[in-house]
C-alpha positions as CSV (number, residue, x, y, z in Angstrom):
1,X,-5.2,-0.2,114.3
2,X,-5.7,-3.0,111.9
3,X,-7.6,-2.6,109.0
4,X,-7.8,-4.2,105.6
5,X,-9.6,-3.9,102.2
6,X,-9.9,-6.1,99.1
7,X,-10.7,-6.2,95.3
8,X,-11.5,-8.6,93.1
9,X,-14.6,-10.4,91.4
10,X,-15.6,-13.6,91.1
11,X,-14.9,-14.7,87.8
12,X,-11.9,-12.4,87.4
13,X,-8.0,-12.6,87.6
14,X,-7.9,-12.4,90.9
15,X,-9.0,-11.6,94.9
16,X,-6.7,-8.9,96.1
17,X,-6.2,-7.9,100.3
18,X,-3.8,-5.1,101.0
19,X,-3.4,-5.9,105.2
20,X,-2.5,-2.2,107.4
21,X,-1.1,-2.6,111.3
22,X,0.3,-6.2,111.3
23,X,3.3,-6.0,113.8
24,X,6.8,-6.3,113.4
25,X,8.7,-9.5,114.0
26,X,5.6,-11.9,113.1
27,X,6.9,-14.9,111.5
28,X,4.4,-16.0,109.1
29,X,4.1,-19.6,107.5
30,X,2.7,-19.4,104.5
31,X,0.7,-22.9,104.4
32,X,-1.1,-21.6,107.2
33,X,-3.1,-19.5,105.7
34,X,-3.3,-22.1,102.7
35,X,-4.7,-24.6,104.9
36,X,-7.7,-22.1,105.7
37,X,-8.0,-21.2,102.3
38,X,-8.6,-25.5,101.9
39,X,-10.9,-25.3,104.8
40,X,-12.9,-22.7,103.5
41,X,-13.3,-25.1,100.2
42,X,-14.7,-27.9,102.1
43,X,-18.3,-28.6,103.6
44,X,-21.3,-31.4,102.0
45,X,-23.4,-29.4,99.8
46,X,-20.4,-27.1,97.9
47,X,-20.9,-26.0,94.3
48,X,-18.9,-27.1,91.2
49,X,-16.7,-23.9,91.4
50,X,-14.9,-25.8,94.4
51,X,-13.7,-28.2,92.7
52,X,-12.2,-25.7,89.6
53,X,-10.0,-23.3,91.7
54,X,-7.1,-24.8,94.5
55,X,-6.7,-21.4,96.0
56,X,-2.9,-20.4,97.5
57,X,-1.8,-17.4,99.0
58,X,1.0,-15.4,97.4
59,X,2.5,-12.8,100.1
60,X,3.4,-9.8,97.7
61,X,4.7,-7.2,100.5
62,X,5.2,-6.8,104.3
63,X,7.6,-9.7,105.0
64,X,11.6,-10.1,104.6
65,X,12.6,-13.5,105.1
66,X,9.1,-14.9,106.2
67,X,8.6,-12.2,108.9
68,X,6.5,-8.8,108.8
69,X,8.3,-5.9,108.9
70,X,5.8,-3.1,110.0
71,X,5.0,-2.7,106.1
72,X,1.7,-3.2,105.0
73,X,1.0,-7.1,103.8
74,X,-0.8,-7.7,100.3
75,X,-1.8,-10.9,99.4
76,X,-3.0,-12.6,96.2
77,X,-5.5,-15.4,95.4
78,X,-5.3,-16.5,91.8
79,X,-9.3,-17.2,90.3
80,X,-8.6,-20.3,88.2
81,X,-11.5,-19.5,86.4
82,X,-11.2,-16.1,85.4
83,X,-14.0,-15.7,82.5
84,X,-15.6,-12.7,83.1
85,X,-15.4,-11.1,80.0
86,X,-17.1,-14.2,78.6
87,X,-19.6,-14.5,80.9
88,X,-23.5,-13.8,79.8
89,X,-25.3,-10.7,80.6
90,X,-27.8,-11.4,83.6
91,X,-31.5,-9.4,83.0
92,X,-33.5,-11.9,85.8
93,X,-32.7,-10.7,88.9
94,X,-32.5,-13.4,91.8
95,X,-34.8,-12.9,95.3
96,X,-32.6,-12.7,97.9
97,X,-29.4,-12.1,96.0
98,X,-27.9,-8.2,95.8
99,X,-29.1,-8.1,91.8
100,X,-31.8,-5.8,92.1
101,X,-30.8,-3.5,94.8
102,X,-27.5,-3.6,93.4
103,X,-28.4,-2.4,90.2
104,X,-30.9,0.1,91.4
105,X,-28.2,1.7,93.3
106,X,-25.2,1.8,90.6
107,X,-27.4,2.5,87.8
108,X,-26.4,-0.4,86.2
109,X,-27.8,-2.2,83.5
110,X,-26.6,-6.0,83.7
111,X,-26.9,-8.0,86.9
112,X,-23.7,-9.3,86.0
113,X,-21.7,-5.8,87.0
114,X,-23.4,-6.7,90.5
115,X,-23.3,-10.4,91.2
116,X,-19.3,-10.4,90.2
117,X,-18.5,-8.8,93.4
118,X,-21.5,-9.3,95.5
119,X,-20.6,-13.1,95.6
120,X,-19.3,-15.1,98.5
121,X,-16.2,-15.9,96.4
122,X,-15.0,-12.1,98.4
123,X,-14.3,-14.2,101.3
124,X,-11.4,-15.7,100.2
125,X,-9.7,-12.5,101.0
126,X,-11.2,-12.4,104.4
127,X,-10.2,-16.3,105.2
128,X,-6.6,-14.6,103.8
129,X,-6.1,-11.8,106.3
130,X,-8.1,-13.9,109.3
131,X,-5.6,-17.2,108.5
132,X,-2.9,-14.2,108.6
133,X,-4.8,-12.5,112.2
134,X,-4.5,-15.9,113.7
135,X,-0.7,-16.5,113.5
136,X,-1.0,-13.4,115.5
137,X,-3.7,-14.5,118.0
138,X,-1.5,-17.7,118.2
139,X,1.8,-15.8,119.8
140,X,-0.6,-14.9,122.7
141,X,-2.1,-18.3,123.2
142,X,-5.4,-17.5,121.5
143,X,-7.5,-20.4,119.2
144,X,-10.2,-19.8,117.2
145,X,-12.8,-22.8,116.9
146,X,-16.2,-23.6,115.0
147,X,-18.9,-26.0,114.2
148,X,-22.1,-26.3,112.6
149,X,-24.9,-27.2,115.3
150,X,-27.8,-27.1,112.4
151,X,-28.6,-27.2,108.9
152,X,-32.4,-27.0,107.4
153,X,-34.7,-29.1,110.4
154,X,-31.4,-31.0,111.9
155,X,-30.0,-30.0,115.1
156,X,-27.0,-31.4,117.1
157,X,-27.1,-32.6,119.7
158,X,-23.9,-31.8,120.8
159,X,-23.7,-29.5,123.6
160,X,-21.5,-27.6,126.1
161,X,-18.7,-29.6,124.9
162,X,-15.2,-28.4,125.6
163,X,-12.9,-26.4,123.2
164,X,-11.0,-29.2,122.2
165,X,-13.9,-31.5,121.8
166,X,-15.1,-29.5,119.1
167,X,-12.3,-28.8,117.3
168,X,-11.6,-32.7,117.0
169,X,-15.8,-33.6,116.5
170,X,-16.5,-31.2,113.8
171,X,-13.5,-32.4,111.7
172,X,-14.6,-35.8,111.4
173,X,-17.8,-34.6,109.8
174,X,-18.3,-33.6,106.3
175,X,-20.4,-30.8,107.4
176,X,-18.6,-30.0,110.1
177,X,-21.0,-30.8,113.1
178,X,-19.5,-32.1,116.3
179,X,-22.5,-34.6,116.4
180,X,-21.8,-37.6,113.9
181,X,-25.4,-38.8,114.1
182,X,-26.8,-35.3,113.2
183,X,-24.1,-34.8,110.7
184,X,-25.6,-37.8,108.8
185,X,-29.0,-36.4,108.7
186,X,-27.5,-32.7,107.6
187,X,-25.9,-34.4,104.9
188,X,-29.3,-36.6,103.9
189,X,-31.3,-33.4,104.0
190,X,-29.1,-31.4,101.6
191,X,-29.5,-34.6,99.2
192,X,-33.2,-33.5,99.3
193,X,-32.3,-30.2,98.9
194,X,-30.2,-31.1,95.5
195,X,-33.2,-33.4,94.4
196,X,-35.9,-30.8,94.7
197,X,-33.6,-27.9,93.0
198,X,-33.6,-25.9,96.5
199,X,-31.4,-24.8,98.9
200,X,-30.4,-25.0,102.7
201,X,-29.2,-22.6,105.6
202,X,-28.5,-23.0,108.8
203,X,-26.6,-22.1,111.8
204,X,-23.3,-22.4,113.1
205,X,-21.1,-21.5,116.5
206,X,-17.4,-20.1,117.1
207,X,-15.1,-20.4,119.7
208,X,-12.4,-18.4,120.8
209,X,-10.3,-19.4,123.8
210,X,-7.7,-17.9,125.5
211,X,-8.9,-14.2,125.3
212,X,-7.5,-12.0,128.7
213,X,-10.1,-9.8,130.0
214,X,-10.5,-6.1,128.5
215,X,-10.5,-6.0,125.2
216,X,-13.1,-3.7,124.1
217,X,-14.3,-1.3,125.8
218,X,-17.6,0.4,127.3
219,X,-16.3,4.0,127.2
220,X,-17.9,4.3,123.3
221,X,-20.5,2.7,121.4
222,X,-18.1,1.9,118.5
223,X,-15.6,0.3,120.6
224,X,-17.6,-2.4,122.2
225,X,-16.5,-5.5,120.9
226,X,-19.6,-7.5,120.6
227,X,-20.8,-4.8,118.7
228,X,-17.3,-5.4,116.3
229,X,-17.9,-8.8,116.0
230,X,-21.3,-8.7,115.2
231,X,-20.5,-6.5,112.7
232,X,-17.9,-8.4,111.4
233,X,-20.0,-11.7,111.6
234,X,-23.3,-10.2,109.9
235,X,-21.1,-8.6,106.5
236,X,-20.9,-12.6,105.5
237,X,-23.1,-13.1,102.2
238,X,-26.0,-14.5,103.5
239,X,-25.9,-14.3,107.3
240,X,-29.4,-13.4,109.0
241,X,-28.7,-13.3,113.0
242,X,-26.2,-13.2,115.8
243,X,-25.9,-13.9,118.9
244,X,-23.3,-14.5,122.2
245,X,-24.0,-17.0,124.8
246,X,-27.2,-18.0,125.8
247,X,-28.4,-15.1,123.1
248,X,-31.8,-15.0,122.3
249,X,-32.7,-17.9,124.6
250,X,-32.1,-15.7,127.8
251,X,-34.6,-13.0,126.7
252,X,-37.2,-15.2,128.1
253,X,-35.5,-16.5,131.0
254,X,-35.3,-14.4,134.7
255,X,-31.7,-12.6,135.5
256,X,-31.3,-14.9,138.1
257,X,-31.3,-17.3,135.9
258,X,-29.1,-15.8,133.2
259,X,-26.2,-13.6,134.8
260,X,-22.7,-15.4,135.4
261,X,-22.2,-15.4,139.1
262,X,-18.4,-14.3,140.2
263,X,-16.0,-16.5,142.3
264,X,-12.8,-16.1,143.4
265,X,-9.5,-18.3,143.9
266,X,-6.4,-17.2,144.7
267,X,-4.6,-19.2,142.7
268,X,-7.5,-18.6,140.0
269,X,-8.4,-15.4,140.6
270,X,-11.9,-14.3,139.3
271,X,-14.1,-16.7,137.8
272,X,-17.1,-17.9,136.8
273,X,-18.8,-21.1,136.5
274,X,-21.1,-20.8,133.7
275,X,-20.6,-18.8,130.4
276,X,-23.8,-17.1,129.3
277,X,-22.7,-13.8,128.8
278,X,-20.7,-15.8,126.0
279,X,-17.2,-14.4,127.2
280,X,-18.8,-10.7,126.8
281,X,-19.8,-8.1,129.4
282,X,-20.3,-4.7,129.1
283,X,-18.5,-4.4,125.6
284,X,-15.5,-5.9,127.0
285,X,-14.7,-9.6,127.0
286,X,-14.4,-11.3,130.8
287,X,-11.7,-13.8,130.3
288,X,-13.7,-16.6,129.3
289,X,-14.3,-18.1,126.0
290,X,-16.3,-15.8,123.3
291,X,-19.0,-18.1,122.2
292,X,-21.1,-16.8,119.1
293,X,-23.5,-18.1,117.0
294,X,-24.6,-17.3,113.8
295,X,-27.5,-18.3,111.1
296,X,-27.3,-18.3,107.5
297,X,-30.3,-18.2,105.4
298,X,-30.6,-20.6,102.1
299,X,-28.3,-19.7,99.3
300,X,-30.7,-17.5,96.8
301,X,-29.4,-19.2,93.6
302,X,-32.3,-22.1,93.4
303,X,-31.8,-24.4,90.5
304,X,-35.6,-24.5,90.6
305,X,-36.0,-20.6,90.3
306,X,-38.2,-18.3,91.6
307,X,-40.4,-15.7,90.3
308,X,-38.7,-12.6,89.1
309,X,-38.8,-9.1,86.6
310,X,-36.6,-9.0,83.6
311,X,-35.3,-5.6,84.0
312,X,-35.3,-4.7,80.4
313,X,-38.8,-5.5,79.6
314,X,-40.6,-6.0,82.9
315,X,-42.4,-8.8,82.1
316,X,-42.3,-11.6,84.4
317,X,-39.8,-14.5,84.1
318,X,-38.2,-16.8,86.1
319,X,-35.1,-16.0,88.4
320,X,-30.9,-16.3,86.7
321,X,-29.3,-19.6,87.5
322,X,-25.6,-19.1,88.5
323,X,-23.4,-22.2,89.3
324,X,-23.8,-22.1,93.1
325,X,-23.7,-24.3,96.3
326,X,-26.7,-25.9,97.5
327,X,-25.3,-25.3,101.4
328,X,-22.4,-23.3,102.5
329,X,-23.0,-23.3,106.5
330,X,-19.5,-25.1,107.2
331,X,-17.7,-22.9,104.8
332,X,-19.4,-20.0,106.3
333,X,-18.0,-21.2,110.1
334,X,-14.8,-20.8,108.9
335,X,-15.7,-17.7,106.9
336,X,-16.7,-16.7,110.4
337,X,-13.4,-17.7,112.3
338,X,-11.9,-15.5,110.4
339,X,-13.6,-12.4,110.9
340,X,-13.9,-12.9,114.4
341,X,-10.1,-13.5,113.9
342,X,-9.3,-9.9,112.8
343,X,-11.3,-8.4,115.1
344,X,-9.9,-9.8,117.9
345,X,-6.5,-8.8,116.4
346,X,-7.2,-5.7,116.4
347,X,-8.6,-5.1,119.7
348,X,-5.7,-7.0,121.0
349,X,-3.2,-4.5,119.0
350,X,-5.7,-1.3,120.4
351,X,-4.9,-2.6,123.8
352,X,-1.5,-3.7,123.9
353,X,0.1,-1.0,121.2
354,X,3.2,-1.9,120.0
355,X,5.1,-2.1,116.2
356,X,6.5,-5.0,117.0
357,X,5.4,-8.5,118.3
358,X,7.6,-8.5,121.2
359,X,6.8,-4.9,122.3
360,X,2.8,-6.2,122.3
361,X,4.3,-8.9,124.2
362,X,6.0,-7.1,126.9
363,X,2.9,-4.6,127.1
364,X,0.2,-7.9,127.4
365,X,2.7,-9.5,130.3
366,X,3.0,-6.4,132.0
367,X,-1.1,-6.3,131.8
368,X,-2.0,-10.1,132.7
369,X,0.8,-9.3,136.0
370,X,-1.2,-6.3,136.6
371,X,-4.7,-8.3,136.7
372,X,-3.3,-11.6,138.4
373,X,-2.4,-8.7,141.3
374,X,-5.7,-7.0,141.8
C-alpha cells in the first residue's frame, strides 16, 4: 500500500511529505521531480507568489545512492517566503474560500490560522510524491498527460487527438491548451479577468497511457478505481466536477450509443475501437487510456471583493484580499497528473505486490503473459 501525508503552510518554513510503500531498487532522479515542481509554477494568469519561490526537492530519507531502499521517502520544499509570523490577522472571511467553515469548525479566531493551510500552495507536496509515483509508473511503461480544453467561455477545439499530440500541443501554449487559436483567446479573456479585478475557472483533461487491464477492482466499493481517482482529483483546492470518458455527455445519449464494443485480434487480443468508458469499466481499468476531466471553479480571492461578515463585529464589510492567481487551470492539470499519478501507483503496487521494483516486475510479466494467453 502507498500512502502519504504532508505538513506545512503557506507562508511558513516549509511543505513537508513523508512517502510510505515506495519499492525497493527505484532509482530516482532528482530533477525529475524538480521539473514538475517548475511545471506546476507555470500557466498565463499565475499570481506574484510564482515568481518569489523556485521550489526544489530535497530527498531527506528512503534512498542510498539515488535508489529507494524500502524505507519510507520524506521530501522537503523550502517556502522562500516564509512570513507567517508577520503576516496580518484576517477578520473578512472570503466566499468560496475555507475561512468561514474553517474557523467555525476549529474554533478559531483569525482566518489566518485557516487560509495558511487551506491554500493551494499544499500541492507542492502532492506534485512531490506524484513527480516521485511517476518514475515508478515510468519502469512499467506508464505516461501521464494533460491539457486544458477550457477556461472562462473559450473552448478548444482540439479533439480526440492522440497521446502524443497532446503532450507536444499543450506545451507550446502558455495555458497549456492543445489548441493554439483557443489558447490565444484563454489568455485574452484572463486579461479581462485581471482588468475587471475577477477571476477565471475552467476545465482541464488527463491522460494516462499504458495502463494493463485490472487495476482496481469491483469486489468493494472502496477499491474501485474511478472512485480513487475521483477522489484524488476532487481534494484539489477549488475543483467542482469529474468525470471519465464521454462523462456527463453520455447520460443523455442511448447505450447503443455509448458502450465500447469488444474485438478481438490475435495478435491484439481484446480491443476496442472507441474509448468512452474513458479506460474504466466496472471499477477496473480495461487496458485503454484513462481519460478524465476535471473543472475548476474561479479562484475565490477577487481583487474586486465580494460581500462578506467581519467575524468580530458582524457588521458587513467587504471580503480579505490575499496575493492570489487570477487563473490556475494549467497548474491545476498538472496538480491533477499527479494525483492520478499516486493512485495509479498504488493500485499498480496492490496488484503486483512486491518490496522491490524488480519483484513487481516479475509479478506484472508473469500477469500481462497470463492475459496475452486467455
Amino acid at each position: 500500500m502507498l500512502r502519504y501525508l504532508t505538513g506545512g503552510e503557506s507562508h511558513g518554513k516549509c511543505m513537508l511529505t513523508i512517502v510510505d510503500g515506495i519499492p525497493a531498487g527505484l532509482h530516482v532522479d532528482k530533477s525529475i521531480i524538480d521539473l514538475e515542481l517548475a511545471r506546476r509554477m507555470l500557466g498565463y494568469g499565475r499570481g506574484k507568489r510564482m515568481a518569489i519561490e523556485s521550489d526544489k526537492v530535497d530527498i531527506l530519507s528512503g534512498l542510498r545512492k539515488g535508489c529507494t531502499v524500502g524505507s519510507p521517502v520524506s521530501l522537503l520544499v523550502n517556502n522562500a517566503d516564509h512570513s507567517i509570523d508577520k503576516l496580518p490577522k484576517v477578520y473578512e472571511p472570503r466566499p468560496g474560500h475555507a475561512d468561514l467553515s474553517g474557523i467555525l469548525k476549529y474554533n478559531l479566531s483569525d482566518i489566518r490560522d485557516v487560509l495558511e493551510r487551506a491554500s493551494a500552495r499544499e500541492t507542492v507536496s502532492r506534485v512531490a510524491v506524484g513527480a516521485l509515483c511517476k518514475i515508478l509508473l515510468a519502469e512499467f511503461g506508464i505516461t501521464v498527460v494533460s491539457h486544458v480544453i477550457a477556461i472562462g467561455p473559450v473552448v478548444s477545439k482540439a479533439k480526440n487527438l492522440t497521446f502524443e499530440r497532446i503532450a507536444v500541443s499543450s506545451m507550446k501554449s502558455p495555458v497549456m491548451c492543445a489548441d493554439l487559436g483557443a489558447s490565444a483567446k484563454m489568455c485574452k479573456e484572463i486579461d479581462k479577468a485581471i482588468s475587471a479585478g475577477d477571476s477565471l475557472g475552467g476545465v482541464f483533461e488527463i491522460m494516462i497511457h499504458g495502463v494493463p487491464p485490472g487495476l482496481g477492482s469491483y469486489a468493494q466499493w472502496d477499491r474501485r478505481i474511478d472512485g480513487s481517482l475521483a477522489r484524488a482529483i476532487m481534494s484539489i483546492q477549488a475543483i467542482k466536477g469529474v468525470d471519465f470518458g464521454s462523462g456527463f455527455t453520455s447520460a443523455a445519449l442511448k447505450g447503443s450509443l455509448v458502450h465500447d464494443e469488444i474485438f478481438y485480434d490475435k495478435k491484439k487480443g481484446f480491443y476496442r475501437k472507441s474509448n468512452n468508458a474513458g479506460g474504466i469499466e466496472g471499477g477496473m481499468t480495461t487496458g485503454e487510456d484513462i481519460v478524465i476531466r476535471a473543472a475548476m471553479k474561479p479562484i475565490s480571492t477577487l481583487k474586486r471583493p465580494l460581500s462578506s461578515v467581519d467575524i468580530r463585529t458582524k457588521r458587513p464589510v467587504k471580503a480579505s484580499v490575499e496575493r492570489s492567481d487570477v487563473c490556475a487551470v494549467p497548474a491545476a492539470a498538472v496538480i491533477g497528473e499527479a494525483v492520478s499519478s499516486i493512485e495509479i501507483a498504488n493500485s499498480l503496487i496492490e496488484k503486483f505486490g512486491g518490496d522491490s521494483v524488480s519483484e513487481m516486475r516479475r509479478n506484472y510479466d508473469g500477469y500481462l503473459s497470463q492475459v496475452k494467453r486467455f
